[in-house]
Structure formats: structure tokens, C-alpha cells
N, C-alpha and C positions, 0 to 999 in steps of 0.2 A: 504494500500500500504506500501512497508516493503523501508523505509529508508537506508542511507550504515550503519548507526550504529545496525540496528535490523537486516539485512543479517551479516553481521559479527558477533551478538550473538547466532545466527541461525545457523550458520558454523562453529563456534566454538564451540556449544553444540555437534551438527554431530560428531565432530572430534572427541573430548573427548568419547561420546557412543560408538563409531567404536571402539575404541582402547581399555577400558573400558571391550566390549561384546568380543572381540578378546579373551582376557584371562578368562573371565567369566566359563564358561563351554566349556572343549573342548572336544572331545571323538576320539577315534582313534583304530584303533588295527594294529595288522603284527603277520606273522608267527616268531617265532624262532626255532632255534634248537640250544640243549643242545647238545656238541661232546660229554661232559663227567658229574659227577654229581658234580652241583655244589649249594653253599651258596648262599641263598636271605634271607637278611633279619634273617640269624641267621636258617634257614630251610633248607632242603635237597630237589633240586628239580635232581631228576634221568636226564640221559642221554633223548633226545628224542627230539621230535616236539611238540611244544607249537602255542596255539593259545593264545595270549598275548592282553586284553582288557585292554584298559587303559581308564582312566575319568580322567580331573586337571580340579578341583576349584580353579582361581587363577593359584599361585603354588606349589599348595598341587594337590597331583595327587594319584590316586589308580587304582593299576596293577593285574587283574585279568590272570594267568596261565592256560588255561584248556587243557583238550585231549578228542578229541572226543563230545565235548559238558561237561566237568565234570571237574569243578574245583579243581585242584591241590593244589595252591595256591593263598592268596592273600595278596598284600604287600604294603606300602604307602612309596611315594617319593617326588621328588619335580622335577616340571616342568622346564625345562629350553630351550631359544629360544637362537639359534646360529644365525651365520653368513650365514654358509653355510652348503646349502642340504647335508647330509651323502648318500656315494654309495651303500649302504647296509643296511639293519636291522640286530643289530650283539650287545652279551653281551659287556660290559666292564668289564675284569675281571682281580682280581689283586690274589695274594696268599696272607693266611697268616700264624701266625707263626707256627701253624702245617703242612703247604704244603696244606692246602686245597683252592681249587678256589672259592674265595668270588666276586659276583657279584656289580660291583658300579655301575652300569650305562647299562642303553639300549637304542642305537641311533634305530634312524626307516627311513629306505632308502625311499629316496625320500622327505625327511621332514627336515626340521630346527633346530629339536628340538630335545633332549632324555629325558630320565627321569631317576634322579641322583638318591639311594639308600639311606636313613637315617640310 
């Protein structure tokens, strides 16, 4: 018979695994589309629609690009949990000092989360 001291060791292991397994392995995908071509990670990824896999260990995460079943690219970032859901799946992209669109970030509509560019 479990005691209040052995239920509250019990519940507090619970808690710790929940939270623990949460970021442990996570896997995900979404569509994107490229308006124009732009930089991941120092690469050229052409104008288009992407099917974007992603895996975070943690938050280390790896971002699979493909078209059609055939990967394009693939690029490591880092996981990050917001506040609030994004309304969209959409790059974050900034320019740099040749004018070209360097990608920092992909939020995924409907989720918490994006995942930042190193």
C-alpha cells in the first residue's frame, strides 16, 4: 500500500518522465513553399514546394527538404517551444550582405514551436 510520501515520489517521477519524453524525440513535418530561391544553411534551395521532415533530439533538430519523395536538402537546427501557436507554416527570412534571402527560422502553423537555423 503506497503511503502520501511514496504517491508523491511516484508523481513526481511521472512528472519529471512526461516532461523529460516531451522533448526527447519529436518528429513533425508541413508543407512549405519557396516564393523565391533562397539560403539554408549556406545552400541554395530553388523557388518551389517543399515537403519539410523534421526530427529534434532534445534541441538539436534535423530538417529534411524533399520534392516528390527526393531529398533536396538537409540541415541541423535547434528546437524551440513558444508561447503561442503560429497561423501558418512560413520561412523566416532575413537578407544578407549580398541581397541574398538567408533563411533563420521555420515556424509550422498550428504548433508552438519553429526551428531556429545555426
Amino acid at each position: 500500500m503506497f503511503n502520501k510520501k511514496s504517491l508523491l515520489m511516484l508523481v513526481t517521477i511521472a512528472t519529471i518522465f512526461a516532461a523529460v519524453s516531451a522533448f526527447a524525440v519529436a518528429r513533425g513535418s508541413s508543407v512549405f513553399t519557396a516564393p523565391d530561391t533562397l539560403l539554408i544553411a549556406g545552400k541554395e534551395l530553388p523557388e518551389g514546394q517543399y515537403d519539410v521532415r523534421w526530427e529534434a533530439n532534445g534541441s538539436d533538430a534535423k530538417m529534411t527538404f524533399s520534392v516528390l519523395g527526393i531529398t533536396k536538402l538537409t540541415v541541423q537546427g535547434k528546437f524551440v517551444e513558444g508561447d503561442q501557436k503560429f497561423n501558418y507554416s512560413t520561412f523566416i527570412v532575413a537578407k544578407d550582405a549580398a541581397g541574398k534571402k538567408v533563411v533563420k527560422a521555420l515556424q509550422f502553423g498550428g504548433k508552438k514551436y519553429s526551428i531556429v537555423l545555426e
